[in-house]
Structures are given as C-alpha cells and as structure tokens.
MARLO-106693 format. One record per residue (C-alpha): chain; x, y, z; residue in three letters. Coordinates in steps of 0.001 Angstrom, whole numbers. Each point is the difference from the previous one (the first is absolute). Layout:
BEGIN
+--------+---------+---------+---------+---------+
! cadena !       X !       Y !       Z ! residuo !
+--------+---------+---------+---------+---------+
!      A !       X !       Y !       Z !     ala !
...
+--------+---------+---------+---------+---------+
! end
This chain:
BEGIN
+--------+---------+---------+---------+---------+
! cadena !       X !       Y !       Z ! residuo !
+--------+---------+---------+---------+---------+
!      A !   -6002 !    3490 !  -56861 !     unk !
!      A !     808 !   -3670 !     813 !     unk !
!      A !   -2505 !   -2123 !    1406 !     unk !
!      A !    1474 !   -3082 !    2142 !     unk !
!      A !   -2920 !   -2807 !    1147 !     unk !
!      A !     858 !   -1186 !    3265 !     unk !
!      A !    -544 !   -3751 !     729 !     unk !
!      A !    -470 !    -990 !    3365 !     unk !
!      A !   -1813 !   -3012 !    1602 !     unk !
!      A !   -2086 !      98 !    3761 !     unk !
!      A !    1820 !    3761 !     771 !     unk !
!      A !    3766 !   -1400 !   -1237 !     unk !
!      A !    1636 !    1684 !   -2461 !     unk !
!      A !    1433 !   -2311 !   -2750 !     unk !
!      A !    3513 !     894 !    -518 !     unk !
!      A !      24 !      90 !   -3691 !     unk !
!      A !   -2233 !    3387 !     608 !     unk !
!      A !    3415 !    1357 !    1647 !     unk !
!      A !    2267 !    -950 !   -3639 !     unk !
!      A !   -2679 !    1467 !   -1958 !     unk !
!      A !     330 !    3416 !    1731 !     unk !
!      A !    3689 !    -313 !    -450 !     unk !
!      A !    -729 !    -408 !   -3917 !     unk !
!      A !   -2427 !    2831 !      73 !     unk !
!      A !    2132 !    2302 !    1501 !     unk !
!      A !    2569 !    -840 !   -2643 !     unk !
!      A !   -2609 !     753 !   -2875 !     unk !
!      A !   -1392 !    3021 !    1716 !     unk !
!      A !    2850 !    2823 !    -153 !     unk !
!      A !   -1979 !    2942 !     996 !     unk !
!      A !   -3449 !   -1608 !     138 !     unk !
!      A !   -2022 !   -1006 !    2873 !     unk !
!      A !    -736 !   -3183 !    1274 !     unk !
!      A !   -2884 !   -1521 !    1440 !     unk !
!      A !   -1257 !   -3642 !    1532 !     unk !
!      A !   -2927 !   -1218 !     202 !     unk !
!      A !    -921 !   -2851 !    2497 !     unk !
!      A !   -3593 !   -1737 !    -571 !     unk !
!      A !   -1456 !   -1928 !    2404 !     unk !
!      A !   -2483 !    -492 !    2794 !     unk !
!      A !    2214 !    1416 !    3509 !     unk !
!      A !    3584 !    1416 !   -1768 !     unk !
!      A !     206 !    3017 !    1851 !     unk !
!      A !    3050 !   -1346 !    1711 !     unk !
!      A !    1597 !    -906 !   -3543 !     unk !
!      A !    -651 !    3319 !   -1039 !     unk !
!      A !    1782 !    1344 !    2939 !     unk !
!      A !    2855 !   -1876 !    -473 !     unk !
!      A !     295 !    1014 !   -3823 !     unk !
!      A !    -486 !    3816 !     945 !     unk !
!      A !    3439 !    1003 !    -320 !     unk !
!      A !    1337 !   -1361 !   -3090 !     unk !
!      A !   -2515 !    1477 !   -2087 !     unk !
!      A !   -1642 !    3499 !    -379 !     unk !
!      A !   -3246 !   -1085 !     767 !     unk !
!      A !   -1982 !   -3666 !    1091 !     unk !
!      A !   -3504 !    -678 !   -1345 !     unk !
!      A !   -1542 !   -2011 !    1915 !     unk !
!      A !   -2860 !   -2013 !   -1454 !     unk !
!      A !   -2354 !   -2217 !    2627 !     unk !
!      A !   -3145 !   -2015 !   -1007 !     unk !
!      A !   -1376 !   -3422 !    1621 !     unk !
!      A !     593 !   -1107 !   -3828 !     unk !
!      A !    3854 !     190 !     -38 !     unk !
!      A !     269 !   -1579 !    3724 !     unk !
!      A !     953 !   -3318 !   -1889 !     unk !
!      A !    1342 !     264 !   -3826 !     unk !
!      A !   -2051 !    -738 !   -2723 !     unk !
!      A !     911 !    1256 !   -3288 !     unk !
!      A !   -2799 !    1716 !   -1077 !     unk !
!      A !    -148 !    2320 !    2916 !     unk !
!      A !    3452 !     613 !     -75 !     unk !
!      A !    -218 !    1152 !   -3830 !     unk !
!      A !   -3472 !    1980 !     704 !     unk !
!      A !    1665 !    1936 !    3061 !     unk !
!      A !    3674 !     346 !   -1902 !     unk !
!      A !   -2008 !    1382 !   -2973 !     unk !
!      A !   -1668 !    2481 !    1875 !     unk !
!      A !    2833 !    1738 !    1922 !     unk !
!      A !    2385 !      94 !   -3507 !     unk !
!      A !   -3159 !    1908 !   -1591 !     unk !
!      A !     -39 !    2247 !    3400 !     unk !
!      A !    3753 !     783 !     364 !     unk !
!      A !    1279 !    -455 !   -4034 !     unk !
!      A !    3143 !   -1139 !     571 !     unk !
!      A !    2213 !      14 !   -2402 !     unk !
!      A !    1484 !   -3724 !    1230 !     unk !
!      A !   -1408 !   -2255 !    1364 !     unk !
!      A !    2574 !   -2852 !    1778 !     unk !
!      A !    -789 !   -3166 !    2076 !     unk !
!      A !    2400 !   -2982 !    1229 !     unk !
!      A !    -422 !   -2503 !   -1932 !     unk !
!      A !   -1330 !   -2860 !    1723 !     unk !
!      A !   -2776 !   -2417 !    -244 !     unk !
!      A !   -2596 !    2395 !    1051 !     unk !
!      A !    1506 !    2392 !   -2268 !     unk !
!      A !    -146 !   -2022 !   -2986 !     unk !
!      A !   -3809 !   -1223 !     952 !     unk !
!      A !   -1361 !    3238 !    -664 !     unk !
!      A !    2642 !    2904 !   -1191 !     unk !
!      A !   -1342 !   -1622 !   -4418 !     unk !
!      A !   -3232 !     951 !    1180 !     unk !
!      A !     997 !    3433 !    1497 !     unk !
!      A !    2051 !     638 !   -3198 !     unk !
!      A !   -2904 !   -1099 !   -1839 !     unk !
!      A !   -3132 !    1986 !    1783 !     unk !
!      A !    2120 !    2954 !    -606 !     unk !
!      A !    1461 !    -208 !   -3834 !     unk !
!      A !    3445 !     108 !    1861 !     unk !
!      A !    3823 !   -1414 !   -1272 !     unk !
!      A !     848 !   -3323 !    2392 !     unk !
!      A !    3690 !    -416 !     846 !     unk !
!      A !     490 !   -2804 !    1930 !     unk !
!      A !    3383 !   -1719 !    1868 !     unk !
!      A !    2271 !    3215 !    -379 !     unk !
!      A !    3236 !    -716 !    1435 !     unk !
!      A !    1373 !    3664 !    -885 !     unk !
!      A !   -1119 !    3259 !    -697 !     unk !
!      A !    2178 !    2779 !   -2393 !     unk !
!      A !    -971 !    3221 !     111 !     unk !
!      A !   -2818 !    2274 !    1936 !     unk !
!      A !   -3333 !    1244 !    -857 !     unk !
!      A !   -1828 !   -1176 !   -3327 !     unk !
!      A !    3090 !    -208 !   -1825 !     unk !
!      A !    1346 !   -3071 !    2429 !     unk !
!      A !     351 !   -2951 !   -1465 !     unk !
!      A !    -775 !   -3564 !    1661 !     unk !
!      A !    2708 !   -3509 !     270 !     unk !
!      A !   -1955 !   -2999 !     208 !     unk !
!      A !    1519 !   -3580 !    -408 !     unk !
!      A !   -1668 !   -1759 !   -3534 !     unk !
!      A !     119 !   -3974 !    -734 !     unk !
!      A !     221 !   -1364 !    3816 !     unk !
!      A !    2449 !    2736 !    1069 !     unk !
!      A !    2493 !    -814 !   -3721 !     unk !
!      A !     -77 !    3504 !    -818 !     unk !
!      A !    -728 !    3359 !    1662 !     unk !
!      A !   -2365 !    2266 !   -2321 !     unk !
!      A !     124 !    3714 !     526 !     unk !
!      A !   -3740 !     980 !   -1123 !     unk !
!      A !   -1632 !    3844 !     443 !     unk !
!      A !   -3850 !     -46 !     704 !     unk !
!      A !   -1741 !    1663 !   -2940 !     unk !
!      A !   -3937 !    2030 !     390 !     unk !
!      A !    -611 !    3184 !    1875 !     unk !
!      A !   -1860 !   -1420 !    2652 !     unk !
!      A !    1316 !   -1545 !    3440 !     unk !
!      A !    2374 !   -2966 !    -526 !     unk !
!      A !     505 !   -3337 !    2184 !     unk !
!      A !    2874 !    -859 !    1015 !     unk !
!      A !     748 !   -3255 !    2374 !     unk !
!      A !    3560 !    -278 !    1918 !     unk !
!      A !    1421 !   -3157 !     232 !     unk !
!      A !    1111 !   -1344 !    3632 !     unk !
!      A !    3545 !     891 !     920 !     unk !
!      A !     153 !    2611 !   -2681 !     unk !
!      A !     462 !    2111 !    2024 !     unk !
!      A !    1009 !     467 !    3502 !     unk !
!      A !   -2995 !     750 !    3011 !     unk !
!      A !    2831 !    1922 !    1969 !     unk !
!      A !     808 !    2418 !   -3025 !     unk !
!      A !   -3211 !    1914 !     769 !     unk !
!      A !     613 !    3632 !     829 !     unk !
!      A !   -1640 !    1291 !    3036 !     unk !
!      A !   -1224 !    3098 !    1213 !     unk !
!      A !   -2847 !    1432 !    1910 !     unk !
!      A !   -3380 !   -1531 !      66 !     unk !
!      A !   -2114 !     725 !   -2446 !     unk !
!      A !   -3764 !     304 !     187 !     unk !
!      A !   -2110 !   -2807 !     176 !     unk !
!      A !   -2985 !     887 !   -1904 !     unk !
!      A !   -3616 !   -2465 !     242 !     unk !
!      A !   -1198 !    -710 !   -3593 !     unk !
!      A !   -3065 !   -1643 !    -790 !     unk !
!      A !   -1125 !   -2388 !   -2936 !     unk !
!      A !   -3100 !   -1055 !    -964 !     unk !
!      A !    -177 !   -3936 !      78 !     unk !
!      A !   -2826 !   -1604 !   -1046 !     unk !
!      A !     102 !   -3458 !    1214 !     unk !
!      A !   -2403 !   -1785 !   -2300 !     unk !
!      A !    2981 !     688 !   -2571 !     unk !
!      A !    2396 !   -2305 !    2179 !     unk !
!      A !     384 !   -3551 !   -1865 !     unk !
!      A !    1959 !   -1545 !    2201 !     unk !
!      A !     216 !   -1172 !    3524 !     unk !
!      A !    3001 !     581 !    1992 !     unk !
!      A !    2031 !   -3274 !    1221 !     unk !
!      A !    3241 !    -388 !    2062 !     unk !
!      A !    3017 !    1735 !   -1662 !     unk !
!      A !    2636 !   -1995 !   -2242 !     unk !
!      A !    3113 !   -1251 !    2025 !     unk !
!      A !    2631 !   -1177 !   -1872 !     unk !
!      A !    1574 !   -1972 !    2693 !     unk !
!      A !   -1634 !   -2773 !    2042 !     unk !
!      A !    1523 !    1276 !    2749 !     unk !
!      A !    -609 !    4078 !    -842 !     unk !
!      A !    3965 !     711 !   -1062 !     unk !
!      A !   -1246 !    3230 !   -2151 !     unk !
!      A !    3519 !     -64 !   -2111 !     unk !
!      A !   -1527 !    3540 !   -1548 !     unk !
!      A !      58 !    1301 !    3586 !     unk !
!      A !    3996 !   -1500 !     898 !     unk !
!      A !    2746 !    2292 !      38 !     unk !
!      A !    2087 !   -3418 !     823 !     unk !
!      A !    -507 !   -3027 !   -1642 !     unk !
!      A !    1583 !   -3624 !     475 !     unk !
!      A !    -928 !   -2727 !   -2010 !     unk !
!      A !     592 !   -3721 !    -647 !     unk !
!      A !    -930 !   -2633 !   -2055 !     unk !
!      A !     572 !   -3505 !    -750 !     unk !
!      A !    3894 !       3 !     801 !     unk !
!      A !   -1037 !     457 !    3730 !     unk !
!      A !    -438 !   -3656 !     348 !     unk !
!      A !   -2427 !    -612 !    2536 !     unk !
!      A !   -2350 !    1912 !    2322 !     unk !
!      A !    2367 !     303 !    3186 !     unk !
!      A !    2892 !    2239 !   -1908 !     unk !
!      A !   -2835 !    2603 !    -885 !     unk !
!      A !     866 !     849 !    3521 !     unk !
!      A !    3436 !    1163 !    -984 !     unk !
!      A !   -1956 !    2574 !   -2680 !     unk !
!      A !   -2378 !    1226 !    2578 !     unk !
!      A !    2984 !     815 !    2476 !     unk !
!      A !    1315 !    1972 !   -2820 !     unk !
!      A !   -3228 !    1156 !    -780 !     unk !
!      A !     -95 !    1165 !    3715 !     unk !
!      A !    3347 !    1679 !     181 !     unk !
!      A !    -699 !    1665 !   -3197 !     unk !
!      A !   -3752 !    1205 !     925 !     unk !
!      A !   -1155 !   -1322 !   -3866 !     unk !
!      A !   -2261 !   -2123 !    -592 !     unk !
!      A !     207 !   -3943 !    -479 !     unk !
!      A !   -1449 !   -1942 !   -2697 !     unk !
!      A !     554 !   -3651 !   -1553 !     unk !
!      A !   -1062 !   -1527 !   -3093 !     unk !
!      A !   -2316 !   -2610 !    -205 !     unk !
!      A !    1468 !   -3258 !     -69 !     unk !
!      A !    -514 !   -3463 !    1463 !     unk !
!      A !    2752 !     209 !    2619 !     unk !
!      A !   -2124 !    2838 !    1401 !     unk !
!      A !   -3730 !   -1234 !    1110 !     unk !
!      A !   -1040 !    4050 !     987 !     unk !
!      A !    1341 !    1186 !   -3413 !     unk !
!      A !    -515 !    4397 !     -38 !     unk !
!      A !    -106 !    1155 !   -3850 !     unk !
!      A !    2319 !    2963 !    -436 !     unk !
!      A !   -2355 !    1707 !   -2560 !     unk !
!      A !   -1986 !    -597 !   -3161 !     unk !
!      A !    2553 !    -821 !   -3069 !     unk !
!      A !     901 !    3353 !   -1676 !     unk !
!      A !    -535 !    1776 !    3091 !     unk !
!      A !    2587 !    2367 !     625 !     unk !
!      A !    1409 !     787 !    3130 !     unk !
!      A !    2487 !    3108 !    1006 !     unk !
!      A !    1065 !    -530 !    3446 !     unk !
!      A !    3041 !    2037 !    1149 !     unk !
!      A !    2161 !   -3289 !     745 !     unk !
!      A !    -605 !   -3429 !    -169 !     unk !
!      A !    2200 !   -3454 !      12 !     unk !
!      A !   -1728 !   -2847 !   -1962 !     unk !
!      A !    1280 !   -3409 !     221 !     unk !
!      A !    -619 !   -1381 !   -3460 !     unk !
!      A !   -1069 !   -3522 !    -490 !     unk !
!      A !    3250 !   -1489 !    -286 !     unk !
!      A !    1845 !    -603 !    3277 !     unk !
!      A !   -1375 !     571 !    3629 !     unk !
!      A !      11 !    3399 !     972 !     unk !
!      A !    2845 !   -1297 !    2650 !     unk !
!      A !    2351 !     430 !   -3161 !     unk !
!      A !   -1965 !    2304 !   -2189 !     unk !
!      A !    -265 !    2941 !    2192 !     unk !
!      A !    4250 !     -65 !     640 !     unk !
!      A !     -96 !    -119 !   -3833 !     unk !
!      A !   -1459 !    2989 !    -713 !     unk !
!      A !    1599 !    3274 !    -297 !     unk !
!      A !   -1591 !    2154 !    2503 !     unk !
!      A !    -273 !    3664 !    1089 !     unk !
!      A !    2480 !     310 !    3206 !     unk !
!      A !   -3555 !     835 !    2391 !     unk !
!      A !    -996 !   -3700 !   -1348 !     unk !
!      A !    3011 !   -1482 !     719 !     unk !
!      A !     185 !    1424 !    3070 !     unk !
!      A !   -3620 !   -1488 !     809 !     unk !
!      A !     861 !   -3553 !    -871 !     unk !
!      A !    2990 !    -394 !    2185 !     unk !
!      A !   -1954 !    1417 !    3316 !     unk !
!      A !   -2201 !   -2510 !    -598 !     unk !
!      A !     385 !   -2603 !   -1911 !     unk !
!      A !    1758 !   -3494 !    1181 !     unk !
!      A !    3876 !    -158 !    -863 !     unk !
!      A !    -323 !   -2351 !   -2896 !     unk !
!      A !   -2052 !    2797 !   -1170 !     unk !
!      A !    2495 !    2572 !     549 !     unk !
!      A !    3120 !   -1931 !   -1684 !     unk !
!      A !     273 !    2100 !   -3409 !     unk !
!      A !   -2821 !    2937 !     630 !     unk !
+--------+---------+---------+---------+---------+
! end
C-alpha cells in the first residue's frame, strides 16, 4: 500500500498533492492507494481527494490547524505505524522538506527526496532524482524493510494525469498530540514572491529580466501574461522599483510553458526571438503590439 500526505492550507488543496497521486499511481500497479490530509477543518479536502485514491484518512486536531513541524511529524508518525504502508510519498515543497528528515527519522525509514522519475512498480521501483544542482540525474532504490519516503518534485509530474474513479471512503483517524511536545510557534507562511506569484503553483509562466528596460514595457509581458493565463514575474533590478523574485536560486520550476526574456535585449525583441510552440505564437500576435509581432 502507498501512502500519499496531502498538503493543503485553510481547506485548499495544494496542487503538488494532485502530481504526487499521479506518481503514486505509477508506483502502485496493483496496490492501493491512500491520502491522508491533516489538519484542523479538511473535510472538504478530503472530499475532493476521494476519488483518486482508494481511501482518504482524514486526520483533524486544533494542533495541525497551523503547521508546525513537530506536530506534523508526531501525527504523520502515527498514521504510517496505523496503516504500514509500504510508501510513503509527499510533494516536495517547503513544508515537505521542514519535517519529511524528521518523519524518516522517528521511523528508521529510507528518505528519497526531489524524484523527477519513477522506473518500475512495487518495492522493486527504482527512484530518478537530479544530483549536483540538477548536473546529473541519479537513479537510486530505497534499501530497509520498513516504509520508505519518497518526496516528488514540482512539475514531475502532471496534476491532470490522476486517474479517477468513484469516491472512496473518507475515514476519521485520530492522533494523539501532546502539545507540550510542540517547539515551535506557528508564523505566516513563506511566499516567495512579494507580490504572491507561487511559480510552483503556474502552469504558465512569463518572465523578464534586465533586458526589459524600464518599468512601463513590463506591461507588454503582463498582456502576454494575460493572453497566455501564466503567471508574470521580473527580476530584480534597478529599472524596476517593485522588483518580484522569481524563486530562491536552485529552485526548480516545471511549468508546462513558459517564454523568458533573458537579460539581454527587451522582451520587445526577445520574445520574437525565441522559437516558440505554435499555441505561444499564436498568443503573442493576439496581443501583443505590432513591433512585437514582426518576426514571432
């Protein structure tokens, strides 16, 4: 049995929760699936996950109404020891990576973290992560008996992959939470935008940087941006007093299309520069100016 932890914040499902189920259903073959969504009031997040997997745990407690890492781990610890899955997956974002060591730790459990790929089903599957800032791609198998970790990277795989059926139960689990054990006080989430452009959320993304010159052409990118549904982004630079930081170095992002105007001319003649899928091209002429158009 595979074990997928949901991650959802104030009753919305992250997204990411979505790819992972398309990766578990890839590893399971045969085997069930289940989700678990913690929290405080996720009934409606169970809902909605109750038919792509063959069964939703849902865990509340006033502990896990805001995220702390110790609560997640005690409550995450206690449902693998009730269920003993055989996998356990999250998405791999900065939640994930705040607490899944500690999970992996608690329970004597392999950690695989940032696959990209999976080969294989079953405990015989075998696990493509990127090595030495994304250089080379290692293809790793977890080793013990017990359950083993396994994060999915963002974009890995796609959130409208997941096979559907009929719902599934939703079935109430409770933890035990002490909360003298909780060492940390909950603050506001990480954004890494100022202006909350979630680039691990995007489907779409347009971006520009220094080449766009100054801060009235970033209206040509958000037209595009508009026309294109993605999401709009630009570097920080002088030229641009509201700068909005793409993401932290190193971070990857997989969004299904994007056109990135790269620091070398203004994205008036970068974005008829680049070679673009036809649906891009397409975009850019219904709404871009003409000078824009000349060449896409």
């Amino acid at each position: 049995m595979i074990l997928v932890v949901a991650e959802q914040r104030d009753g919305t499902l992250n997204r990411a929760t979505l790819e992972t189920i398309a990766a578990a259903q890839k590893l399971a073959g045969d085997a069930p699936i289940k989700a678990v969504v913690l929290g405080q009031s996720a009934g409606t997040v169970a809902q909605d996950l109750a038919t792509a997997v063959s069964e939703v745990l849902l865990v509340e407690h006033p502990a896990l109404g805001a995220y702390t890492p110790d609560a997640f781990t005690a409550a995450v610890q206690q449902v693998v020891a009730s269920v003993k899955p055989v996998y356990v997956l999250l998405p791999h974002t900065y939640q994930t990576r705040d607490f899944a060591p500690m999970v992996a730790v608690r329970m004597g459990a392999s950690l695989i973290t940032d696959v990209v790929g999976i080969n294989g089903t079953g405990s015989s599957a075998t696990f493509v992560r990127p090595m030495f800032q994304g250089k080379l791609s290692a293809e790793v198998r977890p080793q013990g008996d017990g359950p083993r970790c396994v994060t999915i990277q963002i974009g890995a795989f796609r959130a409208d992959a997941v096979k559907r059926g009929t719902a599934a139960p939703v079935s109430p689990l409770t933890v035990d939470i002490d909360a003298s054990t909780i060492r940390q006080k909950a603050e506001a989430p990480f954004k890494e935008a100022k202006q909350a452009v979630d680039l691990g959320q995007a489907e779409r993304i347009v971006a520009v940087g220094r080449g766009i010159k100054s801060q009235e052409n970033i209206a040509i990118a958000e037209k595009l941006a508009a026309a294109m549904s993605a999401a709009a982004i630009s570097a920080a630079t002088a030229s641009t007093p509201e700068p909005r930081t793409a993401a932290l170095i190193g971070e990857p992002v997989w969004p299904g299309l994007s056109a990135v105007e790269a620091c070398a001319a203004a994205i008036v003649s970068s974005v008829a520069r680049f070679s673009l899928p036809s649906r891009c091209s397409a975009m850019t002429r219904i709404t871009a100016p003409s000078r824009l158009r000349e060449g896409a």
